[in-house]
C-alpha positions in Angstrom: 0.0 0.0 0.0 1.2 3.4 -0.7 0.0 6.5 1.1 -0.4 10.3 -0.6 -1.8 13.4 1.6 -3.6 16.1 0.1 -3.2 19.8 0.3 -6.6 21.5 0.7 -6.5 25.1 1.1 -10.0 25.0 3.2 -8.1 24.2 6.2 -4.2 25.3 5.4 -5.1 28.5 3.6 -2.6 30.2 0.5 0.3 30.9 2.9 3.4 29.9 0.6 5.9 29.3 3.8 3.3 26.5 5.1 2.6 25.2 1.6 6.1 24.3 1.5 6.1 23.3 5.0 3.4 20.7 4.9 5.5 19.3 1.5 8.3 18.8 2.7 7.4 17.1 5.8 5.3 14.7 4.1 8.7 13.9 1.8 10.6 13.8 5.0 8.1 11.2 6.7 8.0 9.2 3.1 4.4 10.3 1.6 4.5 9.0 -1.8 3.0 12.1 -3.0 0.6 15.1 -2.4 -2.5 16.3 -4.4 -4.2 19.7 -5.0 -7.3 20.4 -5.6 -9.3 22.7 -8.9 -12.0 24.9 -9.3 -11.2 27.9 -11.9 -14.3 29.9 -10.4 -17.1 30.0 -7.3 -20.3 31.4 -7.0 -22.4 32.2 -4.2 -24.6 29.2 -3.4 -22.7 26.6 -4.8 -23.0 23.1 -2.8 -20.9 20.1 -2.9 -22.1 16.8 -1.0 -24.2 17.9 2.5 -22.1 21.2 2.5 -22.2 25.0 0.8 -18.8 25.7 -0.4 -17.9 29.2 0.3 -17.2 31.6 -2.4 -14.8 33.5 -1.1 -12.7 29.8 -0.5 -9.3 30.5 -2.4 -8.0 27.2 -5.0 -5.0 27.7 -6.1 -4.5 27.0 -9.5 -3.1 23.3 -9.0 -0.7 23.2 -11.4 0.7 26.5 -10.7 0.4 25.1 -6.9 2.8 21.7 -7.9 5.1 23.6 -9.5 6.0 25.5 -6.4 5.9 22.1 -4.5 8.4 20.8 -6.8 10.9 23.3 -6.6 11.1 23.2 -2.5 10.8 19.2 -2.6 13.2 16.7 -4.6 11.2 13.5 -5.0 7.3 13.7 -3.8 4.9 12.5 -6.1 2.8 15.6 -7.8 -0.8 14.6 -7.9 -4.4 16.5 -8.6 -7.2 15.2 -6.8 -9.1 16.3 -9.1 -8.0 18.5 -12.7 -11.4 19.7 -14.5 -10.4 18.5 -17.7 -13.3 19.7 -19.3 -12.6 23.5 -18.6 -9.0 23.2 -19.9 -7.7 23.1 -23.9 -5.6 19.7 -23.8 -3.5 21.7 -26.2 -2.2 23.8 -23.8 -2.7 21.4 -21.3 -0.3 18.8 -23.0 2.6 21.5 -22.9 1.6 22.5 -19.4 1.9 19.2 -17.7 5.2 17.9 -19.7 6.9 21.2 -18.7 6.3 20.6 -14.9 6.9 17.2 -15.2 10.3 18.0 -17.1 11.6 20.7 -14.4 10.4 18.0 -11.6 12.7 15.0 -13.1 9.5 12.9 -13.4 7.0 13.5 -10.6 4.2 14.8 -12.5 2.7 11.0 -12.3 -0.8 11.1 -10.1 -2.8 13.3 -12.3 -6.3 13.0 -12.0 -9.1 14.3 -13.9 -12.6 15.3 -13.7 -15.5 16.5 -14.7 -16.5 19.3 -12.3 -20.3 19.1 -10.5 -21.0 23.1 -11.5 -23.1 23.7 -14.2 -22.2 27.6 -13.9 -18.3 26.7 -13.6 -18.6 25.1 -17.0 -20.9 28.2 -18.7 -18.2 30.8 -17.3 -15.8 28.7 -19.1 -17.8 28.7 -22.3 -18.5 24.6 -21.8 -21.6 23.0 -22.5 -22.2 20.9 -19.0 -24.2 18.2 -20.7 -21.1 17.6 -23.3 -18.5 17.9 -20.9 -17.9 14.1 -20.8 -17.5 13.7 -24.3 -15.0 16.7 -23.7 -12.8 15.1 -21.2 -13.1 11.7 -22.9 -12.0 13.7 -27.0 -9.2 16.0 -24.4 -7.8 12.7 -22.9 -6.9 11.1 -26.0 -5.5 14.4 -27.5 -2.8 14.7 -24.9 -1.7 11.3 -25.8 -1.5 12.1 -29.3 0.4 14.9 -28.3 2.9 13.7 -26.1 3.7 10.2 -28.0 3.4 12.5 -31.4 6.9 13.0 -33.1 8.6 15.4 -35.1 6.0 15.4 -38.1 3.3 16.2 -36.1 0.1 14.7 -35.4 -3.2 15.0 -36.8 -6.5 15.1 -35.3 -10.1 16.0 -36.1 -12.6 15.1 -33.1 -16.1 16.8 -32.1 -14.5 19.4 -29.7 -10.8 20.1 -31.1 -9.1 19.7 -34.2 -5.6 20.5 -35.6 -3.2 19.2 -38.6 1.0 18.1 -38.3 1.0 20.1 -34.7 4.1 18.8 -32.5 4.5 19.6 -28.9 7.4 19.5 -26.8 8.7 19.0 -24.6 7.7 15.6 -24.1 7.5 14.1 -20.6 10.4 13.3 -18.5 11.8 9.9 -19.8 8.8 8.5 -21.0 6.4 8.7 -23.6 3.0 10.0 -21.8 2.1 10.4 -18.5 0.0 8.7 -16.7 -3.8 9.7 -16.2 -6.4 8.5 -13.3 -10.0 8.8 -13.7 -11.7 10.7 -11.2 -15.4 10.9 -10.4 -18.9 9.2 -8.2 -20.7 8.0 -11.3 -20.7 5.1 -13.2 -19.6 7.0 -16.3 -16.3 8.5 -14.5 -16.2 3.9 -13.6 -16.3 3.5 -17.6 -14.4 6.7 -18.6 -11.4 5.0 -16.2 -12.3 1.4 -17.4 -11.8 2.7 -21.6 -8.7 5.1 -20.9 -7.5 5.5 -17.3 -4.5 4.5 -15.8 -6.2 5.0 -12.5 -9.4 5.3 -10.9 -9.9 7.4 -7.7 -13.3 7.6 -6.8 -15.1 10.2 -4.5 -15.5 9.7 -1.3 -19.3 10.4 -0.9 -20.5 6.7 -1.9 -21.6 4.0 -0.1 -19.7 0.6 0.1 -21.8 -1.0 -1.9 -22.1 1.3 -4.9 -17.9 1.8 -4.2 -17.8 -2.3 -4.8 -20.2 -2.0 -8.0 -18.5 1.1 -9.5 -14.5 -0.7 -9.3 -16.1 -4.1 -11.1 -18.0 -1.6 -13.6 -14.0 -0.3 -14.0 -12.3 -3.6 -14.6 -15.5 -5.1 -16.8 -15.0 -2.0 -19.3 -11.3 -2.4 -19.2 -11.6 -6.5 -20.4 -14.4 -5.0 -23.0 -11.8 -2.4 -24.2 -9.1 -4.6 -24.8 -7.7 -3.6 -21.8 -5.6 -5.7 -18.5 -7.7 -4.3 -15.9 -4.5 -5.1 -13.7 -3.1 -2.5 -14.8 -5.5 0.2 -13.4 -4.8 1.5 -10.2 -7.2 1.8 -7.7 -6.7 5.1 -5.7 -9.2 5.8 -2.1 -9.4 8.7 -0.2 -8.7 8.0 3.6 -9.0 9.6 7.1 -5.9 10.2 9.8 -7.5 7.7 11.8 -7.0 4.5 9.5 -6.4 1.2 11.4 -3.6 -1.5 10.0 -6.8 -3.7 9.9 -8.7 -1.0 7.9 -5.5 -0.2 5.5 -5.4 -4.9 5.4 -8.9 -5.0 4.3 -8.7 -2.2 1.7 -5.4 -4.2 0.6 -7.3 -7.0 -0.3 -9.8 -5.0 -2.0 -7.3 -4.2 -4.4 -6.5 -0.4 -3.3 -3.1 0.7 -4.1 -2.8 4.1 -3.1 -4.3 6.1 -0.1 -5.1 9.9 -0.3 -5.0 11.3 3.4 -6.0 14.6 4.5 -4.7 16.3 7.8 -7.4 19.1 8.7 -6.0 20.7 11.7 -5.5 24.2 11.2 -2.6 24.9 13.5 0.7 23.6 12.0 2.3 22.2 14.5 -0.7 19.9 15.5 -1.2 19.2 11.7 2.4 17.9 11.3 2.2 16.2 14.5 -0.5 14.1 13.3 1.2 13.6 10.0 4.3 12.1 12.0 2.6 10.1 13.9 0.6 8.3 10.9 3.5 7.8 9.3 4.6 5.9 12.2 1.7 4.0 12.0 2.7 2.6 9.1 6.2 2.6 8.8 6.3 4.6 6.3 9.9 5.4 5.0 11.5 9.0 6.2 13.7 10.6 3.7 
């Protein structure tokens, strides 16, 4: 099992000295990685689960966010929890994410897009919410074109984006794409993951049961698409509290990777907390 922690700035706020604080003790204590959060825009009213997000709640922009991690950290994992793919141009996006992933020596490897649950988010953007799937689905397989595509360019002509003998460099770091999770609570994000994922992370507002149903929807796509659904990895959210016997049975559920969150909002007590999961767990200090 592999644990990530996630950087939410509802309880840490945009101060730049605890940012890379909280980074770098979650490298010291041997956190695989660390994962932002995205919205582009708010709106008074706007609700998310059982709660009302407020609009005055300050997202960095995640990949401007990682790129600061990387520069004050030297090998954590750089991870979106998750990117709205939709609202993005996976033209720009494609150079975006190889260039951080290039200046990190390779970390840029727990991306994970989304959809987004605003319809007014995706009209300030100019996005038709009802298509935004198709979006995600045309934008994924664009930055693979792009990133694998060689000097003589690549061509594509889909519903949403289109361009002729367009190269783009540079290319990741050492590899010929990077990898992209699936993230989402509906049965389409389990397909979406199950047809072009490298990951799935689901939300963490399901029940067991629809959890269970949504990871076999995953791997029965992935065996219809030609697909080794072995090779997707299975990516949970978890709390600071986790038991070893919790962390066995997920194990043997076939999770890979646990996403903690630390919401204290003094410092100290946060990385206090963060220490003393990772000694837990054993987890590796660097």
């Amino acid at each position: 099992m592999r644990f990530a922690t996630s950087y939410s700035t509802a309880f840490n706020g945009t101060d730049p000295d605890r940012l890379v604080d909280f980074a770098r003790h979650a490298e010291h204590l041997g956190f695989e990685g660390l994962y932002v959060q995205d919205h582009i825009a708010l709106f008074p009213g706007a609700t998310y689960g059982t709660g009302e997000l407020p609009p005055t709640l300050p997202f960095l922009d995640p990949l401007d966010c990682l790129s600061f991690v990387a520069a004050a950290t030297r090998r954590l994992l750089l991870g979106t929890g998750v990117l709205l793919l939709p609202y993005r141009h996976p033209v720009d996006l494609a150079k975006r994410l190889a260039t951080l992933d290039v200046l990190s020596r390779g970390r840029m490897r727990l991306l994970t897009v989304g959809l987004g649950v605003f319809p007014a988010e995706a009209s300030a953007m100019g996005v038709d919410f009802d298509s935004r799937g198709r979006r995600a689905d045309e934008a994924i397989d664009v930055l693979r074109l792009l990133w694998e595509g060689g000097p003589d360019g690549v061509d594509h002509g889909g519903e949403f984006f289109a361009f002729d003998n367009l190269c783009s460099y540079p290319k990741p770091y050492g590899t010929s794409t990077l990898p992209i999770h699936v993230g989402g609570s509906s049965s389409a994000a389990a397909r979406r993951a199950g047809r072009r994922g490298n990951g799935y992370f689901p939300g963490g507002m399901l029940t067991d049961h629809e959890r269970d149903r949504q990871l076999e929807l995953v791997r029965r796509v992935a065996v219809e698409s030609g697909r080794d659904p072995g090779d997707i990895e299975y990516t949970r959210w978890g709390s600071a509290d986790l038991s070893p016997e919790r962390i066995a049975e997920l194990a043997a559920q076939g999770v890979d990777r646990i996403v903690v969150g630390f919401a204290e909002t003094d410092p100290a007590q946060q990385h206090d907390r963060m220490s003393e999961f990772a000694e837990r767990f054993a987890l590796t200090a660097g």
